[in-house]
matplotlib code that plots the C-alpha trace (Angstrom):
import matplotlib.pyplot as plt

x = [0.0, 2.9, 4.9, 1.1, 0.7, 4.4, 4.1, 1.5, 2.6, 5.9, 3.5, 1.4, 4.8, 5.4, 2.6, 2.5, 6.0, 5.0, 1.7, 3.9, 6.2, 4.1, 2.3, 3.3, 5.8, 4.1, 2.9, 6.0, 8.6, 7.4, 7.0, 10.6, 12.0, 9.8, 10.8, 13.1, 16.0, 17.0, 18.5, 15.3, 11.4, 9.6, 9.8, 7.4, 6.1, 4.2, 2.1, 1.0, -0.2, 0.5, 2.6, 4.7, 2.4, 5.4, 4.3, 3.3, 6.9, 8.3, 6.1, 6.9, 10.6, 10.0, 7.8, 11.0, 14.0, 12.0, 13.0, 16.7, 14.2, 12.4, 15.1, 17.3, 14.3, 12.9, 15.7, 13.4, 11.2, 10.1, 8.1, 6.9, 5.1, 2.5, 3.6, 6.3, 5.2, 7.2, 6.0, 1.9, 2.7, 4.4, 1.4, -1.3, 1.2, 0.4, -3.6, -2.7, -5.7, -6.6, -4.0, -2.4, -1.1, 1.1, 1.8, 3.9, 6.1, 7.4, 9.2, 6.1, 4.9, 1.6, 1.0, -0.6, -2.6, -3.6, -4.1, -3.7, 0.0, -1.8, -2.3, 0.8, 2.7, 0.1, 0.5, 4.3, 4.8, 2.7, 4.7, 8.3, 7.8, 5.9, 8.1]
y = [0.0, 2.5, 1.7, 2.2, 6.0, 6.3, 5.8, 7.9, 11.0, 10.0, 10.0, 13.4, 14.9, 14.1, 15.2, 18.4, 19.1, 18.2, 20.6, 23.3, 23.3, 23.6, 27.0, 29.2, 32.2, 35.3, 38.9, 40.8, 38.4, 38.6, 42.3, 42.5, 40.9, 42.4, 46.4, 48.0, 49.0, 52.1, 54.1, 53.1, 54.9, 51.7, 47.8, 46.5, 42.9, 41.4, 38.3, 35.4, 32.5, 30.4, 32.9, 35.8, 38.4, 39.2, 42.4, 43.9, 43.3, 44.9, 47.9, 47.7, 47.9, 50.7, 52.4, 52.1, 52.7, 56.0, 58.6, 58.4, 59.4, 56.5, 54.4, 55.1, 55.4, 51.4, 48.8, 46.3, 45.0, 41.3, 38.7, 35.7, 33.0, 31.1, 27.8, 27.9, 26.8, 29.8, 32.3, 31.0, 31.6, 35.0, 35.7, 34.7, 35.9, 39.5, 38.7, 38.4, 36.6, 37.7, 37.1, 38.8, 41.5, 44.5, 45.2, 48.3, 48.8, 51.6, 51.5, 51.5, 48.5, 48.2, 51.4, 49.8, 46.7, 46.7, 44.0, 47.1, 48.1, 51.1, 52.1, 51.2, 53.8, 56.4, 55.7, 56.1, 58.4, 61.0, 60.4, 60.1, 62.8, 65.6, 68.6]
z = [0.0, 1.1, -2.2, -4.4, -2.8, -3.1, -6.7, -6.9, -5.4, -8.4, -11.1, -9.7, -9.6, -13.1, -14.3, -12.6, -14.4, -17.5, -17.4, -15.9, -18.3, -21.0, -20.5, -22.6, -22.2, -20.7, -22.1, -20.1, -21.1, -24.9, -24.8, -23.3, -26.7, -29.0, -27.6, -29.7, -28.7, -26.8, -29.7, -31.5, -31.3, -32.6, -33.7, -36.1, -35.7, -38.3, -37.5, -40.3, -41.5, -44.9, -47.1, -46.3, -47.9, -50.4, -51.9, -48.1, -47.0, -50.1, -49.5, -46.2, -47.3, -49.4, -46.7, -44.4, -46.6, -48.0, -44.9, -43.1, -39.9, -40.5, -41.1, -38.0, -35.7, -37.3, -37.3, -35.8, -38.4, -38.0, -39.4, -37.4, -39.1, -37.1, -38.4, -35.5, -32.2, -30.6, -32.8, -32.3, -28.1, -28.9, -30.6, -27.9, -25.1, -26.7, -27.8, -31.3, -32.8, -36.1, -39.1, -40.6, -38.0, -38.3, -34.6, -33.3, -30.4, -28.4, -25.3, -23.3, -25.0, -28.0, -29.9, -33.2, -33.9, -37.8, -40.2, -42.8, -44.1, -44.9, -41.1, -39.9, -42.8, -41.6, -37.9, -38.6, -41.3, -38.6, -35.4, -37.2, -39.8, -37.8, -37.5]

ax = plt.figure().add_subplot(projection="3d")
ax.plot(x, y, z, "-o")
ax.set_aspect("equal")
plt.show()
């Protein structure tokens, strides 16, 4: 009887590891690697399924390469597909649900949530180019 418990309380223990283990990352420890960096304003993150939507990233490109304010105050620009198991708890670790998602970080964390490219060189075009 003492060795069946004692198994048991082995095999809870286990368990208990195993579930533990597998929770996800959380939203400050996500946010803390997807900041930019000090010399930089913002990071852009963009989150998707399938495909790499090819001609939003060149745009993107464009977009970024079109301003030297832009350009020094963006060096973080990042893609994460959601066919990574990482990249799909990054994503619900922030409350990324719909796909895909252009999402833009300051130092104090979310300023932008879009699915449109549109909005995110409006958003950024505004607050880097204002004089």
């Amino acid at each position: 009887m003492k060795r069946n418990v004692f198994v048991l309380f082995i095999v809870i223990g286990i368990m208990a590891s195993l579930v533990s283990g597998c929770k996800g990352p959380t939203e400050e420890e996500v946010m803390k690697e997807l900041k930019p960096a000090e010399t930089e304003r913002f990071a852009v993150h963009l989150f998707y399924r399938n495909n790499l939507p090819q001609s939003e990233t060149t745009e993107l490109n464009i977009f970024h390469n079109s301003n030297p304010d832009i350009t020094k105050a963006i060096v973080k620009i990042q893609f994460w597909d959601q066919e990574q198991e990482r990249n799909i708890q990054w994503a619900e670790a922030i409350g990324v649900k719909q796909f895909p998602m252009y999402v833009i970080i300051d130092a104090n964390g979310i300023v932008l949530e879009t699915p449109f490219l549109s909005q995110v060189k409006e958003f950024l075009g505004e607050e880097l180019l204002k004089k």
